[in-house]
Biotite code that builds the C-alpha atoms (Angstrom):
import biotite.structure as struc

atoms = struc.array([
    struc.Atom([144.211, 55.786, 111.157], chain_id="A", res_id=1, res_name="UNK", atom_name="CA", element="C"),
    struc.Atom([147.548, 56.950, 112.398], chain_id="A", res_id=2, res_name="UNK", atom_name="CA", element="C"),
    struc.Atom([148.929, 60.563, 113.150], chain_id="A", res_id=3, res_name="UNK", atom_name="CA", element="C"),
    struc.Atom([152.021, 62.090, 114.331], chain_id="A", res_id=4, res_name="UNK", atom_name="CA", element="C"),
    struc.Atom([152.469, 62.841, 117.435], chain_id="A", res_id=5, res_name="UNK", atom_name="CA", element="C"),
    struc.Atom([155.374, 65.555, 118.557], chain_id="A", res_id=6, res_name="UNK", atom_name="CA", element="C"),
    struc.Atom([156.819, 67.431, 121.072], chain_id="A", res_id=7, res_name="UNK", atom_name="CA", element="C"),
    struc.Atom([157.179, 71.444, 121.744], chain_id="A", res_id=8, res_name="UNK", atom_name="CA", element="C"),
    struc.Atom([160.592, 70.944, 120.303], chain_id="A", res_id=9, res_name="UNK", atom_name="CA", element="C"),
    struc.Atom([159.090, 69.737, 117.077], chain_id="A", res_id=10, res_name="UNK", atom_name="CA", element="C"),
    struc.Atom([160.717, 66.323, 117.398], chain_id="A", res_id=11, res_name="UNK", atom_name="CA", element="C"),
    struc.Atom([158.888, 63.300, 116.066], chain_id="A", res_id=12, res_name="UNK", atom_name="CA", element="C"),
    struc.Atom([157.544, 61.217, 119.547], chain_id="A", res_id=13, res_name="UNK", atom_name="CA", element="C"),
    struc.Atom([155.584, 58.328, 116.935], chain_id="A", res_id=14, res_name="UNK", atom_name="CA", element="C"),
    struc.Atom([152.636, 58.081, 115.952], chain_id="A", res_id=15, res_name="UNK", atom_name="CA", element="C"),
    struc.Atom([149.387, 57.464, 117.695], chain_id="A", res_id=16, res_name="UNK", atom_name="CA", element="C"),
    struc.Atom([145.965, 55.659, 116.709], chain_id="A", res_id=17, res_name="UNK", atom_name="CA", element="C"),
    struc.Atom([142.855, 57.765, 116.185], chain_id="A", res_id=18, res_name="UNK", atom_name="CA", element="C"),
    struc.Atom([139.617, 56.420, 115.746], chain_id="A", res_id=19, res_name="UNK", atom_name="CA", element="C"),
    struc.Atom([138.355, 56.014, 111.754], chain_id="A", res_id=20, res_name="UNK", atom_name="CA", element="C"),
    struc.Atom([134.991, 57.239, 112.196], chain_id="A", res_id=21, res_name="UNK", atom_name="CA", element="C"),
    struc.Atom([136.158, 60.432, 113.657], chain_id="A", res_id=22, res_name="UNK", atom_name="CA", element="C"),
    struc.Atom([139.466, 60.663, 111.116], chain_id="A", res_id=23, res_name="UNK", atom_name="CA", element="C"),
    struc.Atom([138.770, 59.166, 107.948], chain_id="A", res_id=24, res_name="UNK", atom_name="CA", element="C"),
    struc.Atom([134.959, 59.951, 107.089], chain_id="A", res_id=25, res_name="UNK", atom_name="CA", element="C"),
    struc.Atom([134.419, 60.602, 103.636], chain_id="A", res_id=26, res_name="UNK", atom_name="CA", element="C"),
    struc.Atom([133.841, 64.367, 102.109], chain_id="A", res_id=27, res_name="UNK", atom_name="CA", element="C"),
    struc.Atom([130.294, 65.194, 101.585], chain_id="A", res_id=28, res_name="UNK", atom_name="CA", element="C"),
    struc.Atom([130.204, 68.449, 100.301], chain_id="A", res_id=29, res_name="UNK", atom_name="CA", element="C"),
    struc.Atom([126.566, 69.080, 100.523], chain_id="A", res_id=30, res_name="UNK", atom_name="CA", element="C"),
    struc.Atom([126.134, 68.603, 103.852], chain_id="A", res_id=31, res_name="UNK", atom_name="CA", element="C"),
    struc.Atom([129.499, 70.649, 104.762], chain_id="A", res_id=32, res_name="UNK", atom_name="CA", element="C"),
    struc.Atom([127.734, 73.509, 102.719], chain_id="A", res_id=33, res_name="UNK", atom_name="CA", element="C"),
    struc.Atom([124.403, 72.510, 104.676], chain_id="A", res_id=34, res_name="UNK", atom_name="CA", element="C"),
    struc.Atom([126.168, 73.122, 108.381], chain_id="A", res_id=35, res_name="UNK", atom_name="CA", element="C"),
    struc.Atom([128.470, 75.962, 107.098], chain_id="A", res_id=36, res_name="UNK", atom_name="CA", element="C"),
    struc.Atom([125.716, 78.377, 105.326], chain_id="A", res_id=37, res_name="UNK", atom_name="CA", element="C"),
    struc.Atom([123.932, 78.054, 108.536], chain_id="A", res_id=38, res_name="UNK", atom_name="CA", element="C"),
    struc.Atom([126.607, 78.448, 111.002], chain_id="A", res_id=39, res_name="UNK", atom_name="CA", element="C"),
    struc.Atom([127.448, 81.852, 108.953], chain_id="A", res_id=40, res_name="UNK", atom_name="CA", element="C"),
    struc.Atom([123.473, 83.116, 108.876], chain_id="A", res_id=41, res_name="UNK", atom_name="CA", element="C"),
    struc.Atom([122.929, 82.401, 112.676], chain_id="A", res_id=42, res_name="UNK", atom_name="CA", element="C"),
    struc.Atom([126.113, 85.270, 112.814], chain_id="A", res_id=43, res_name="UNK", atom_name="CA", element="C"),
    struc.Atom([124.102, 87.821, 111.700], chain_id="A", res_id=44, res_name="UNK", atom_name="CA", element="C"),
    struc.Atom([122.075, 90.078, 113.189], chain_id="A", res_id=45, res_name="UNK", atom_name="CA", element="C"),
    struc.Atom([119.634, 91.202, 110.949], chain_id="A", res_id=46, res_name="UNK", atom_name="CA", element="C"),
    struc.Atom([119.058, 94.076, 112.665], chain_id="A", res_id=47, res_name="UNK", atom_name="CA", element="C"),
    struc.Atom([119.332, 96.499, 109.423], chain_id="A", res_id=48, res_name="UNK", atom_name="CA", element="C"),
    struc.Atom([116.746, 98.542, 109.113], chain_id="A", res_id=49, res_name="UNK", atom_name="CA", element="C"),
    struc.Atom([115.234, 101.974, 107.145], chain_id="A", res_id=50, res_name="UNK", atom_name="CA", element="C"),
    struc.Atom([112.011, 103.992, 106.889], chain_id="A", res_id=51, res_name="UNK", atom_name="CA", element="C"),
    struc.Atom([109.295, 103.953, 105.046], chain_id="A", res_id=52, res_name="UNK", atom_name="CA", element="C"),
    struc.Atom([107.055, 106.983, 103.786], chain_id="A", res_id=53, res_name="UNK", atom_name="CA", element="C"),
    struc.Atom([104.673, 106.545, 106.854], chain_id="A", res_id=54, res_name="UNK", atom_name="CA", element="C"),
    struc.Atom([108.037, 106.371, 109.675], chain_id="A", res_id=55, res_name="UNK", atom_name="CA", element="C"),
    struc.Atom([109.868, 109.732, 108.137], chain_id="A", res_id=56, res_name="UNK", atom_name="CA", element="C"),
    struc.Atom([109.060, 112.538, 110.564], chain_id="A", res_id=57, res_name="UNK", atom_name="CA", element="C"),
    struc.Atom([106.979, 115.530, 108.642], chain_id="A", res_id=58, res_name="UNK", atom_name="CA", element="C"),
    struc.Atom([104.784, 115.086, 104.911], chain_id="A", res_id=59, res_name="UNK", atom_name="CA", element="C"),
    struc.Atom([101.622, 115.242, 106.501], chain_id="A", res_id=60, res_name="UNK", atom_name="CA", element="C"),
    struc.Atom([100.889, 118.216, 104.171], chain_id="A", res_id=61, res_name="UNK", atom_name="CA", element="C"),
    struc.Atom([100.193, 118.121, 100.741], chain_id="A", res_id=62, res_name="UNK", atom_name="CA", element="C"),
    struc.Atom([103.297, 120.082, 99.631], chain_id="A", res_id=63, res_name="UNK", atom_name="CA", element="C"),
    struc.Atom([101.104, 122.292, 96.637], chain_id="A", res_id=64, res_name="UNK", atom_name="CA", element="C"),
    struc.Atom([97.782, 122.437, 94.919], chain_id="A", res_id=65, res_name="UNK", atom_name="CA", element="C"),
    struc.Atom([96.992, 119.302, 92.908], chain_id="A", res_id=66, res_name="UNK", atom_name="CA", element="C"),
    struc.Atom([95.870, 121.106, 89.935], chain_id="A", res_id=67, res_name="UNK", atom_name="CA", element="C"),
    struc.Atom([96.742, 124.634, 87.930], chain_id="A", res_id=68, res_name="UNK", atom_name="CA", element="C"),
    struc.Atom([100.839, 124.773, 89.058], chain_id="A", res_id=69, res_name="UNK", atom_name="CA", element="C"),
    struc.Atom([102.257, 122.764, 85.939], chain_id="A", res_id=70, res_name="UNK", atom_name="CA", element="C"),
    struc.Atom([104.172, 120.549, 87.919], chain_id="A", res_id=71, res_name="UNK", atom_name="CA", element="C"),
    struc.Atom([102.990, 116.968, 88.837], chain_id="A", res_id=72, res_name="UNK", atom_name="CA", element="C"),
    struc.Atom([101.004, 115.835, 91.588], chain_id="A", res_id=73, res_name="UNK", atom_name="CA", element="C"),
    struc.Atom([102.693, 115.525, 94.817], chain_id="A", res_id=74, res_name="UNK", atom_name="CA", element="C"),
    struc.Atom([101.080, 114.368, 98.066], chain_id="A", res_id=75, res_name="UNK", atom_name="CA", element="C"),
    struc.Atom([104.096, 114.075, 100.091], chain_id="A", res_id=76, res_name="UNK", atom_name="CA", element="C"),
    struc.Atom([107.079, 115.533, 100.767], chain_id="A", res_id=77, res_name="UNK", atom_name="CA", element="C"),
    struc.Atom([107.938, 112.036, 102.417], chain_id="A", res_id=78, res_name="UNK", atom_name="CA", element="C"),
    struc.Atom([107.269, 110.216, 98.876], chain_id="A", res_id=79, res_name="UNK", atom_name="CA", element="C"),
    struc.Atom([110.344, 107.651, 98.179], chain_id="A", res_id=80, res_name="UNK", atom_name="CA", element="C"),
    struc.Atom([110.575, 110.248, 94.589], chain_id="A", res_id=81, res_name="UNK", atom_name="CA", element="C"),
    struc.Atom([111.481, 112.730, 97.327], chain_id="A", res_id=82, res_name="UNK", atom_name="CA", element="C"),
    struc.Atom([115.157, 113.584, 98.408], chain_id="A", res_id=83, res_name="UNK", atom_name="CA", element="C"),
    struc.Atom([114.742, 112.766, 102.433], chain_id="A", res_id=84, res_name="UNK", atom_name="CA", element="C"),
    struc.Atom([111.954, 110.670, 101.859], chain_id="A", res_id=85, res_name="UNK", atom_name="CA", element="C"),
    struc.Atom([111.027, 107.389, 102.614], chain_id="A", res_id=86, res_name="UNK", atom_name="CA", element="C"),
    struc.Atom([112.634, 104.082, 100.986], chain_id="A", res_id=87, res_name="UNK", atom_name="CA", element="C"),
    struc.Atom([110.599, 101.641, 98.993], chain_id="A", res_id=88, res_name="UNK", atom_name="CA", element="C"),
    struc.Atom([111.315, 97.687, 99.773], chain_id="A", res_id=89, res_name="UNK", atom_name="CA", element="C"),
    struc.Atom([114.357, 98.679, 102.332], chain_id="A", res_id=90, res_name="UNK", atom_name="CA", element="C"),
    struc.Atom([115.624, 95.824, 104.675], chain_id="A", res_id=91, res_name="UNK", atom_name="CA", element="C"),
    struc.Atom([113.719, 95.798, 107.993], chain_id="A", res_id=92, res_name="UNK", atom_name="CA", element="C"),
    struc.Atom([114.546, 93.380, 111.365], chain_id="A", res_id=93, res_name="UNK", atom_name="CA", element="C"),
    struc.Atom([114.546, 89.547, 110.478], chain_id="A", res_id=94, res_name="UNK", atom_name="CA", element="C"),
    struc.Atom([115.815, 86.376, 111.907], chain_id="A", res_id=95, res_name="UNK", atom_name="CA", element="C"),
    struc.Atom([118.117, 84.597, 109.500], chain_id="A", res_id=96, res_name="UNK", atom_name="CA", element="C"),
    struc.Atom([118.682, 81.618, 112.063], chain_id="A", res_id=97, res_name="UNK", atom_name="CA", element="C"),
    struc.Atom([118.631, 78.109, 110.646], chain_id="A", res_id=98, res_name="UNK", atom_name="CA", element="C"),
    struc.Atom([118.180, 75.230, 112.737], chain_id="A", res_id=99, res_name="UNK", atom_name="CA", element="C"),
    struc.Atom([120.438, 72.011, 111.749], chain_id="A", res_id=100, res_name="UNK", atom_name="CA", element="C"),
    struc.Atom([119.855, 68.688, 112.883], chain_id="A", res_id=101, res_name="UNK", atom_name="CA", element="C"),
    struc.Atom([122.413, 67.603, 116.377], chain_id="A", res_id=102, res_name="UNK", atom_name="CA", element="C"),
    struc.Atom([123.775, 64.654, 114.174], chain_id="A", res_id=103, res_name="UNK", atom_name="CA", element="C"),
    struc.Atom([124.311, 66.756, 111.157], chain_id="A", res_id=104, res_name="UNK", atom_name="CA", element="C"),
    struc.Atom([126.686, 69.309, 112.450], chain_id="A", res_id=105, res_name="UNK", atom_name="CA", element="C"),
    struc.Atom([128.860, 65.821, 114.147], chain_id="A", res_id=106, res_name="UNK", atom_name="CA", element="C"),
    struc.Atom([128.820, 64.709, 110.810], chain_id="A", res_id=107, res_name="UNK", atom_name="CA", element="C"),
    struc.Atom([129.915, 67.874, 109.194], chain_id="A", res_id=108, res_name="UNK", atom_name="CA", element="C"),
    struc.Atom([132.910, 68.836, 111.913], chain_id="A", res_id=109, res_name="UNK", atom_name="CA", element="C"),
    struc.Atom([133.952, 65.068, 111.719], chain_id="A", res_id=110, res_name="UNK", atom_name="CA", element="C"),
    struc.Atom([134.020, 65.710, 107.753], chain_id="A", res_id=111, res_name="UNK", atom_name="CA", element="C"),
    struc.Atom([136.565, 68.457, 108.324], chain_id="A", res_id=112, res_name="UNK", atom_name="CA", element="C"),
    struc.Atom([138.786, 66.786, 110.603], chain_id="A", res_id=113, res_name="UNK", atom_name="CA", element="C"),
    struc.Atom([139.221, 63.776, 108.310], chain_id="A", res_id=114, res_name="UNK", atom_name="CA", element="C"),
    struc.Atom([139.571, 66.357, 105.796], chain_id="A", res_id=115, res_name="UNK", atom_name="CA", element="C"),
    struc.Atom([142.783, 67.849, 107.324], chain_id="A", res_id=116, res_name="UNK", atom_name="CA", element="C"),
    struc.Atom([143.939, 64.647, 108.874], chain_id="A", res_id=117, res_name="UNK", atom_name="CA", element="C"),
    struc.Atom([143.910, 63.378, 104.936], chain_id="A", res_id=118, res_name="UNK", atom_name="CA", element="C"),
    struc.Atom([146.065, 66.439, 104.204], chain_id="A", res_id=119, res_name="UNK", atom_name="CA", element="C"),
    struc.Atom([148.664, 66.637, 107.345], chain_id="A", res_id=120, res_name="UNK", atom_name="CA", element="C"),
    struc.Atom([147.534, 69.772, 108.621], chain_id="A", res_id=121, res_name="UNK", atom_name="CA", element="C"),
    struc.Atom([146.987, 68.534, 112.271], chain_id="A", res_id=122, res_name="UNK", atom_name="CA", element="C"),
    struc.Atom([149.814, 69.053, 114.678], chain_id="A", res_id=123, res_name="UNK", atom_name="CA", element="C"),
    struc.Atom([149.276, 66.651, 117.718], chain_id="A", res_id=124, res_name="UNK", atom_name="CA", element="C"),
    struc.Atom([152.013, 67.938, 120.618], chain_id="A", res_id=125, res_name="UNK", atom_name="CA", element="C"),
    struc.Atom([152.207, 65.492, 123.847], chain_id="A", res_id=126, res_name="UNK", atom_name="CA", element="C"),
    struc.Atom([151.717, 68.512, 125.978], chain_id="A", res_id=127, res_name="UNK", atom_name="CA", element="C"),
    struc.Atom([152.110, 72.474, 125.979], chain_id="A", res_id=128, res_name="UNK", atom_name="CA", element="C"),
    struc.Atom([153.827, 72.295, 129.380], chain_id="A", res_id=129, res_name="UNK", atom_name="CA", element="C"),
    struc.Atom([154.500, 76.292, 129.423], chain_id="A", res_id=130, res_name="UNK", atom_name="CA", element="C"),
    struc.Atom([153.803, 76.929, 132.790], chain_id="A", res_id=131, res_name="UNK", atom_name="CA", element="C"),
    struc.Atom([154.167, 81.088, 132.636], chain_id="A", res_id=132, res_name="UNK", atom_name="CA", element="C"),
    struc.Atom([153.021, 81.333, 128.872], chain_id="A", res_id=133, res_name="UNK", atom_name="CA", element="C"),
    struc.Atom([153.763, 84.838, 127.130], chain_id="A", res_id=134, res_name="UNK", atom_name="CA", element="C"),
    struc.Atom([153.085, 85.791, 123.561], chain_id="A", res_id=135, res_name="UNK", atom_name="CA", element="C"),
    struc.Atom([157.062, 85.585, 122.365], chain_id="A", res_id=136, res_name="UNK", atom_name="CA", element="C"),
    struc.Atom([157.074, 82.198, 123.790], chain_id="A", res_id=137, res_name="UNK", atom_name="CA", element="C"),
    struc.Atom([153.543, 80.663, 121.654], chain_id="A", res_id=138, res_name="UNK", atom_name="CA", element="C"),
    struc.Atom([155.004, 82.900, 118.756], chain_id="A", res_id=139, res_name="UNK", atom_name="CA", element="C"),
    struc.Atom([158.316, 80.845, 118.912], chain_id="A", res_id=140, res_name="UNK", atom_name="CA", element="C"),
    struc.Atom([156.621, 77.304, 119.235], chain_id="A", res_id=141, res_name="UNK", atom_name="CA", element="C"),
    struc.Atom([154.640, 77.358, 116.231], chain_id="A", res_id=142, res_name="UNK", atom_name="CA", element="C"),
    struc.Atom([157.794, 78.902, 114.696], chain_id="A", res_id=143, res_name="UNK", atom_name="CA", element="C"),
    struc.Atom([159.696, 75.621, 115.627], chain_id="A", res_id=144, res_name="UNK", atom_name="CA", element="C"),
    struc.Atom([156.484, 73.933, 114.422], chain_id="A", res_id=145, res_name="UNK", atom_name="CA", element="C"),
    struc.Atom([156.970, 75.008, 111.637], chain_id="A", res_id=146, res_name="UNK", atom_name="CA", element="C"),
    struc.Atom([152.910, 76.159, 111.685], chain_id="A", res_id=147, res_name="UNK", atom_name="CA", element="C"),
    struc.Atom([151.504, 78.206, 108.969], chain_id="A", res_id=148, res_name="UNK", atom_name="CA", element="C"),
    struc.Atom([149.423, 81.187, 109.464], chain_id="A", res_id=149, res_name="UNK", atom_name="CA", element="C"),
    struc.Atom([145.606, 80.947, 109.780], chain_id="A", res_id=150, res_name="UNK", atom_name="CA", element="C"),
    struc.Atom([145.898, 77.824, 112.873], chain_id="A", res_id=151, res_name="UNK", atom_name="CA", element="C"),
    struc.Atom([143.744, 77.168, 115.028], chain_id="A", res_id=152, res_name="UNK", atom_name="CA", element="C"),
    struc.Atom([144.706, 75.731, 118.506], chain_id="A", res_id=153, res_name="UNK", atom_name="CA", element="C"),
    struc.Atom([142.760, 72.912, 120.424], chain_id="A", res_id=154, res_name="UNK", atom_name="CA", element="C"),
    struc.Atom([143.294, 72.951, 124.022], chain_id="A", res_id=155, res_name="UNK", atom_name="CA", element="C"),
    struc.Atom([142.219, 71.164, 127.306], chain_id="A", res_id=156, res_name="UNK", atom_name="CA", element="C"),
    struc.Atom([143.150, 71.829, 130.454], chain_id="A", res_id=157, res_name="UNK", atom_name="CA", element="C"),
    struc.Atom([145.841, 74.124, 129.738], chain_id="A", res_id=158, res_name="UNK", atom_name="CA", element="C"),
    struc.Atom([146.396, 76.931, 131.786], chain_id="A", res_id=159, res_name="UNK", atom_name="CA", element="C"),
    struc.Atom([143.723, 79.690, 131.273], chain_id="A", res_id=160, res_name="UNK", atom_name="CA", element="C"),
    struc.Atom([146.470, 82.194, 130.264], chain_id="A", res_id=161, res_name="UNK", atom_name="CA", element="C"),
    struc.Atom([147.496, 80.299, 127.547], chain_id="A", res_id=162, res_name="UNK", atom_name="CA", element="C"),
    struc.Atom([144.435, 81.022, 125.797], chain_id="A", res_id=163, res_name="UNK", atom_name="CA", element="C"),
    struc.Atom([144.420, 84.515, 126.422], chain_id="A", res_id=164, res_name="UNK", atom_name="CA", element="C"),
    struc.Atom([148.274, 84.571, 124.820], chain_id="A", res_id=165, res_name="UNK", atom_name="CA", element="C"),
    struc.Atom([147.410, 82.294, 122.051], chain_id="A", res_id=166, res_name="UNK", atom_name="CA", element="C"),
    struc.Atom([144.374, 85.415, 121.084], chain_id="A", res_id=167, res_name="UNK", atom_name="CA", element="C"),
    struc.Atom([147.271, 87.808, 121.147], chain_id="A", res_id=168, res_name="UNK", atom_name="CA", element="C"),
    struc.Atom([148.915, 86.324, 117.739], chain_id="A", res_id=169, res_name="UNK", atom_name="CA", element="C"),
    struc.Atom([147.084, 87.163, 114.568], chain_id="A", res_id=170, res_name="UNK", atom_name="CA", element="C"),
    struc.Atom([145.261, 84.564, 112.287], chain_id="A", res_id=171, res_name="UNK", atom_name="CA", element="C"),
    struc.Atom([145.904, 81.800, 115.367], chain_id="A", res_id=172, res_name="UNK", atom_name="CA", element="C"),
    struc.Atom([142.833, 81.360, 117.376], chain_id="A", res_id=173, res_name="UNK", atom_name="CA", element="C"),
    struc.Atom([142.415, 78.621, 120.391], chain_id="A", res_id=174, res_name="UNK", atom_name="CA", element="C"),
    struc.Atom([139.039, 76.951, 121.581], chain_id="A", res_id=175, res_name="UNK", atom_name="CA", element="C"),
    struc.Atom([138.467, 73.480, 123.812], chain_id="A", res_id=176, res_name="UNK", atom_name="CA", element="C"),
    struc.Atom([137.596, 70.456, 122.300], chain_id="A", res_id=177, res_name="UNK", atom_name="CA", element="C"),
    struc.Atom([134.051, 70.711, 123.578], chain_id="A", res_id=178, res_name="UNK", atom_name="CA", element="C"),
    struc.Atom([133.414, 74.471, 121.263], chain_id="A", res_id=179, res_name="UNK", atom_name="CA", element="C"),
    struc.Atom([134.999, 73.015, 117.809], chain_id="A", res_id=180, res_name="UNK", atom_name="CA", element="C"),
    struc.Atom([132.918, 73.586, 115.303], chain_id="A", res_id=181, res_name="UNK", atom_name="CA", element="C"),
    struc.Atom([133.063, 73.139, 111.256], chain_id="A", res_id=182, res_name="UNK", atom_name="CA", element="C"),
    struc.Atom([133.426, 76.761, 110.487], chain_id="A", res_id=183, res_name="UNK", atom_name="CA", element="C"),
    struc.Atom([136.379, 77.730, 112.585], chain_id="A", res_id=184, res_name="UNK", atom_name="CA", element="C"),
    struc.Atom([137.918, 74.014, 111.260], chain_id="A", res_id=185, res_name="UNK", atom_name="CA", element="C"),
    struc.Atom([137.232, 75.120, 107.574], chain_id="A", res_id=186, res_name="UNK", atom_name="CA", element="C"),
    struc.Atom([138.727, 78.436, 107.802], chain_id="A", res_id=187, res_name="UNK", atom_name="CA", element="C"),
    struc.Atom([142.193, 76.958, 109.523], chain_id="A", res_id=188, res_name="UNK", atom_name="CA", element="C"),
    struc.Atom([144.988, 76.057, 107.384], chain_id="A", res_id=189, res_name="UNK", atom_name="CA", element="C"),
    struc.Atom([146.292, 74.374, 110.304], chain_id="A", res_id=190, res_name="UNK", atom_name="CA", element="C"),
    struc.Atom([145.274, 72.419, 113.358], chain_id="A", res_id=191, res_name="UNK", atom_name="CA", element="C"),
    struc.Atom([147.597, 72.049, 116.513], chain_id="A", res_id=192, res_name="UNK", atom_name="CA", element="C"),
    struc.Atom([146.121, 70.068, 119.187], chain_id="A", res_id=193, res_name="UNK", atom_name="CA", element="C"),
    struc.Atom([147.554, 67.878, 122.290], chain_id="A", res_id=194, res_name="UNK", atom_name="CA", element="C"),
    struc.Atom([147.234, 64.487, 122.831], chain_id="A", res_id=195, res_name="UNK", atom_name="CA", element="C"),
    struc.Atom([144.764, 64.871, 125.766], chain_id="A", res_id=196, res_name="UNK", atom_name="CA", element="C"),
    struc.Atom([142.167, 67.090, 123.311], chain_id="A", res_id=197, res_name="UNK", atom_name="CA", element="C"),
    struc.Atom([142.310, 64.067, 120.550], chain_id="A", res_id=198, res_name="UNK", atom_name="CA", element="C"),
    struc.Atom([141.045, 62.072, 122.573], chain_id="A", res_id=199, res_name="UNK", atom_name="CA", element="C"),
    struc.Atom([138.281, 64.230, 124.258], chain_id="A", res_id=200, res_name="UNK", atom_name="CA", element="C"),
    struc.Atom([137.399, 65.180, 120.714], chain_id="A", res_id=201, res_name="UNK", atom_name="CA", element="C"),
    struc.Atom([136.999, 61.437, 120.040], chain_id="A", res_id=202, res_name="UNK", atom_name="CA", element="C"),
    struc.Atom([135.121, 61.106, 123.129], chain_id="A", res_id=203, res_name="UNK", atom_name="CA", element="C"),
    struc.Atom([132.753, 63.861, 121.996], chain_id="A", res_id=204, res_name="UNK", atom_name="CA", element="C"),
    struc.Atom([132.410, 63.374, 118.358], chain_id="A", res_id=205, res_name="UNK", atom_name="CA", element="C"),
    struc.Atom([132.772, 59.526, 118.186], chain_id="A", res_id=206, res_name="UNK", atom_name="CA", element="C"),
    struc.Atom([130.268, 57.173, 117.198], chain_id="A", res_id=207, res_name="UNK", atom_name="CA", element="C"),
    struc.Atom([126.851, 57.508, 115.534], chain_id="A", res_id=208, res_name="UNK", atom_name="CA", element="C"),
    struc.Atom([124.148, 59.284, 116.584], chain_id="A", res_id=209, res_name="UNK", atom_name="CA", element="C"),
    struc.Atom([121.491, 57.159, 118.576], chain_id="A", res_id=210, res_name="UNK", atom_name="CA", element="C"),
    struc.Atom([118.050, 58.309, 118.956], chain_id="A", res_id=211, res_name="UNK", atom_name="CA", element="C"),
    struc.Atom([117.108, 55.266, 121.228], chain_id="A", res_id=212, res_name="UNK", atom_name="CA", element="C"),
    struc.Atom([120.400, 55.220, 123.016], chain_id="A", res_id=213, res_name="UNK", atom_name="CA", element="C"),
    struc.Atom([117.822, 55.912, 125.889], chain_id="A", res_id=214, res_name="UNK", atom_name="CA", element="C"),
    struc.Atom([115.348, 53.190, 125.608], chain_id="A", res_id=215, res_name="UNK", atom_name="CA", element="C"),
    struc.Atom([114.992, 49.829, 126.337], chain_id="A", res_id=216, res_name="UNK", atom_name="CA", element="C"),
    struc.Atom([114.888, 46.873, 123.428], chain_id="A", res_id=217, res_name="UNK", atom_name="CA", element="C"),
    struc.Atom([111.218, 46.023, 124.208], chain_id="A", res_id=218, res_name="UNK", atom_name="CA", element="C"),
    struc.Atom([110.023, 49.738, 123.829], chain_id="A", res_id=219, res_name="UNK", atom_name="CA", element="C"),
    struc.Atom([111.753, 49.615, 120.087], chain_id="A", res_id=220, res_name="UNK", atom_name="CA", element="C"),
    struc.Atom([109.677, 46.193, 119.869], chain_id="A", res_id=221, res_name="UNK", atom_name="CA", element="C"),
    struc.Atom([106.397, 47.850, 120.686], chain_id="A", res_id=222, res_name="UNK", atom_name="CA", element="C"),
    struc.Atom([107.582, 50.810, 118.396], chain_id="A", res_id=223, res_name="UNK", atom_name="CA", element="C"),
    struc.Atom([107.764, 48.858, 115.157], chain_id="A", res_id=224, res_name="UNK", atom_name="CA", element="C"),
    struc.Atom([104.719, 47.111, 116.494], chain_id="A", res_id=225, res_name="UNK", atom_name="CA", element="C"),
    struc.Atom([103.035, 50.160, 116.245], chain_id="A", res_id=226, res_name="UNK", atom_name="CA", element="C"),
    struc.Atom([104.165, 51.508, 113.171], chain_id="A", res_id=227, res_name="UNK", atom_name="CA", element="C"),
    struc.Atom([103.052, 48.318, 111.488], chain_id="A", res_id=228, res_name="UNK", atom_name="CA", element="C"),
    struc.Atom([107.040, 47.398, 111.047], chain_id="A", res_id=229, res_name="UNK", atom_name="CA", element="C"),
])
C-alpha cells in the first residue's frame, strides 16, 4: 500500500510504501468493540461507593415503642425508608479491569490504522524540523496542513518540547509510536505522523503474533508428539 508523504510546507514529496499487514487489514468490528470496551473499563476507577444501614453513624436505638403509638414499626432510624439513612443495593469498590489477549489489541490498533489509511486521514510529514517549537508555530502547521480538529500526532525523536506544545492546542494530542493504542486512534479524525514513526510503528506492530517465536523446530516436534498431533 502506498501513502503520501509531505513536507511542513504541505507540499506533496511522493509517496512511500507501507507494509499491507499493518495498512490494509480488514475491519472486524467485533474485535475493535472487544479491545475498545476494555480499554474504556480499565479507565475507571470504581471507586464509588455509599453506606449501608449498618455503616451510617447512630440507629442503634429503637426510635419508639413497637406497639400502642399508631404508627408502624420502626427499628431504625438508619432504615433505607429513613431520610439520612442507609442505601439499599448502592455501588461499592470493584475492579472493572478486563484483560485482552497481547495479539488481540495488535490486531485491533492495526484495524484502525488501515481504517484511516483506507480513508486519507493520515498525514505522513518527512520531518517536524522545528528546532524552538512554540504553540503559534504547531497551530500554523496543521493550519497549512490543512488538519482537522480532533488529530492526533505520532512522534519519535522529536524534541521533548514539542510534545509539551503540541498538549497546548485543543482536540490535538501527541504520543510515540511505542504508546498508540486503538482508543486514542478511534477517537482521531486525523493522524499526522513522520516518516521515521511509520516505520517504527511497522517495526512494532508488523507481522503476526508468534507464540513459538522462542523455540526451537524439534521442541514444536515433540509438542505435537505429545498432544497426539
Amino acid at each position: 500500500m502506498e501513502l503520501t508523504l509531505k513536507n511542513i510546507n504541505g507540499e506533496n514529496l511522493g509517496s512511500i510504501e507501507v507494509r499491507d499487514d499493518v495498512f490494509n487489514i480488514d475491519m472486524n468490528q467485533a474485535l475493535l468493540h472487544q479491545v475498545i470496551v476494555a480499554q474504556l473499563a480499565n479507565k475507571r476507577q470504581g471507586t464509588a461507593k455509599v453506606k449501608t444501614r449498618s455503616e451510617v453513624s447512630g440507629g442503634g436505638a429503637k426510635p419508639r415503642p413497637q406497639k400502642h403509638t399508631g404508627r408502624s414499626r420502626q427499628g431504625s432510624i438508619r432504615s433505607p425508608l429513613w431520610r439520612k439513612g442507609g442505601v439499599t443495593f448502592g455501588p461499592s469498590p470493584r475492579d472493572y479491569s478486563q484483560r485482552t489477549p497481547k495479539r488481540v489489541k495488535r490486531q485491533a490498533l492495526k484495524i484502525v490504522l488501515s481504517d484511516k489509511a483506507r480513508e486519507n486521514r493520515i498525514t505522513i510529514l518527512d520531518k517536524i524540523g522545528i528546532d524552538n517549537p512554540k504553540t503559534k508555530s504547531m497551530l500554523n502547521l496543521l493550519k497549512t496542513l490543512d488538519i482537522e480538529p480532533s488529530t492526533l500526532m505520532v512522534l519519535d525523536g522529536e524534541n521533548t518540547d514539542i510534545y509539551r506544545t503540541i498538549n497546548n492546542i485543543p482536540k490535538v494530542k501527541c504520543l510515540p509510536s511505542s504508546a498508540l493504542n486503538p482508543l486514542d486512534l478511534l477517537n482521531a479524525r486525523s493522524i499526522v505522523a513522520t516518516l521515521d514513526s511509520i516505520r517504527n510503528i511497522e517495526s512494532l506492530w508488523g507481522g503476526n503474533f508468534d507464540r513459538f517465536k522462542n523455540r526451537n523446530s524439534n521442541e514444536i516436534e515433540i509438542s505435537e508428539k505429545n498432544n497426539g498431533s
